[in-house]
C-alpha positions in Angstrom: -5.2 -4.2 17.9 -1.7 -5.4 18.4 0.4 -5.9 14.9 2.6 -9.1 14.6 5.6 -8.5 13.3 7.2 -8.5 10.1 4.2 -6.7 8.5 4.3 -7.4 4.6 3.2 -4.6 2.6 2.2 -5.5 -1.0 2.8 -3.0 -3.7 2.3 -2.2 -7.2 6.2 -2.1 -8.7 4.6 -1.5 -11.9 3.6 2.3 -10.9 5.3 5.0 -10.7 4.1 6.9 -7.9 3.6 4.0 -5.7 7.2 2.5 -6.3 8.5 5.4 -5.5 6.4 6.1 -2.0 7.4 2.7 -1.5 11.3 2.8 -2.1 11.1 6.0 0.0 9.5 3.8 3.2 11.7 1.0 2.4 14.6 3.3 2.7 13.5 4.3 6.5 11.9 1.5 7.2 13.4 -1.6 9.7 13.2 -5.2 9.8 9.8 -5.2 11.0 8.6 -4.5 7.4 8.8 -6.6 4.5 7.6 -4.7 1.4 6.5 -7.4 -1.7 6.2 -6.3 -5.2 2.7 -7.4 -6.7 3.7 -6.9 -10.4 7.1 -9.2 -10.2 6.7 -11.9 -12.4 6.9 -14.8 -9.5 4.3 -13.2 -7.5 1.2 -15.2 -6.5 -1.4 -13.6 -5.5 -3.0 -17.1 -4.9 -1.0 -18.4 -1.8 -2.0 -15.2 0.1 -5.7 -16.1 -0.6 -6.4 -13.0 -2.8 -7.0 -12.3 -6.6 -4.0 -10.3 -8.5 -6.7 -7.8 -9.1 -8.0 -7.4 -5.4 -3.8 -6.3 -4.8 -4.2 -3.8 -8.0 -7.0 -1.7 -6.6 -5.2 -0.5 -4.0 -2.3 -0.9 -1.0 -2.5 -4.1 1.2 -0.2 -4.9 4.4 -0.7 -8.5 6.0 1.0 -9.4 9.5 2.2 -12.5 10.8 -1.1 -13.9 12.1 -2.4 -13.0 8.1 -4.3 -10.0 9.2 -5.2 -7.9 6.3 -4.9 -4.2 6.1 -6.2 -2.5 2.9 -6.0 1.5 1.7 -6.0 4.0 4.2 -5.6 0.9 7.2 -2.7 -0.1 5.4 -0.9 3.1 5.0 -1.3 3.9 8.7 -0.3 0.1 9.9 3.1 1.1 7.8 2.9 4.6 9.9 2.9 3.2 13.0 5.7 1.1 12.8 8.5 3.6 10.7 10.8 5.0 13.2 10.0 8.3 13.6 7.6 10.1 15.7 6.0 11.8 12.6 4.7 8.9 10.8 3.2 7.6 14.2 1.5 10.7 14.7 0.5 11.1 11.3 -1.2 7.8 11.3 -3.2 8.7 14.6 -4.6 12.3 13.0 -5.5 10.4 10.1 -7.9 7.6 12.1 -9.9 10.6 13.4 -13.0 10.2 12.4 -13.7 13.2 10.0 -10.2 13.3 8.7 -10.3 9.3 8.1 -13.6 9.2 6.1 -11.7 12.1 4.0 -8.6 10.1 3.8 -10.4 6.9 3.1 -12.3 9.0 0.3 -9.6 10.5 -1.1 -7.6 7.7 -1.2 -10.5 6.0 -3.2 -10.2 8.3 -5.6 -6.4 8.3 -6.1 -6.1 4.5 -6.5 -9.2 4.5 -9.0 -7.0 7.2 -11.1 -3.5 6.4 -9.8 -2.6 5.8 -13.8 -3.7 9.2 -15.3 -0.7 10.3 -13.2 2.5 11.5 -15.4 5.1 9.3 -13.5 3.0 6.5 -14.6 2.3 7.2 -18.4 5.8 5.1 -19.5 5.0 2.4 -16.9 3.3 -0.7 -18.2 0.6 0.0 -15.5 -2.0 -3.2 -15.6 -4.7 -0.7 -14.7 -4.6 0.7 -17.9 -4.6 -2.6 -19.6 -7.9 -3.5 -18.3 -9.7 0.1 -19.0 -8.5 -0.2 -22.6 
C-alpha cells in the first residue's frame, strides 16, 4: 500500500513518554510528516471523523487520501518514512507475523497502562481522569 504524503501522526502531548518519543521523531523526521498534538486545547477530534477518546487509546497517523493507521500500523507507517535505514528495517521485522502479533500485543498493553509510567505521574494524563 502506497502512503500519500504528509502523513499526520496524532499524539498524546499530555504524556510523558509519548511526547517525548514523539519530539525525538520530530527531531529526525522531514517534511513528509506532520506530527498533531491531541491534547492541545484547539484540537478537534471531530473534523478528522473520530472521538477525542478513540485518539487517547492509542497512536494514530492519517495520510493525505485520510487513510488511518492506528498502534503498531501507525508506529511502522512513521518507520518507513524517517530517514534512516534502521527505522525502515525496524518497521519490516516488526510486520513479521510472529513478531507483529507480539508487537501488536505488547503495544496493547503499554497504551492500556501508558499512565502508571513515572514520566507521566506529574502530567495531567486524561487517561487517569477517566479511571478515577
Amino acid at each position: 500500500m502506497t502512503i500519500a504524503y504528509p502523513l499526520t501522526i496524532f499524539y498524546d502531548g499530555a504524556c510523558g513518554v509519548c511526547s517525548k518519543e514523539i519530539n525525538y521523531y520530530r527531531s529526525i523526521a522531514d517534511q513528509r510528516v506532520e506530527f498533531v498534538n491531541i491534547a492541545a486545547v484547539d484540537f478537534d477530534a471531530d473534523s478528522f471523523g473520530k472521538k477525542t477518546e478513540e485518539f487517547q487509546k492509542k497512536l494514530h497517523a492519517c495520510d493525505a487520501n485520510g487513510r488511518f493507521f492506528t498502534g503498531v500500523e501507525a508506529f511502522r507507517k512513521l518507520w518507513d518514512v524517517l530517514p534512516s535505514p534502521f527505522y525502515p528495517m525496524l518497521s519490516t521485522v516488526v510486520g513479521l507475523p510472529g513478531i507483529h502479533l507480539a508487537a501488536r500485543s505488547s503495544y496493547a498493553v503499554f497504551a492500556r497502562f501508558r499512565h502508571l509510567l513515572p514520566s507521566n505521574r506529574a502530567t495531567d494524563c486524561p487517561i487517569v481522569k477517566k479511571q478515577e
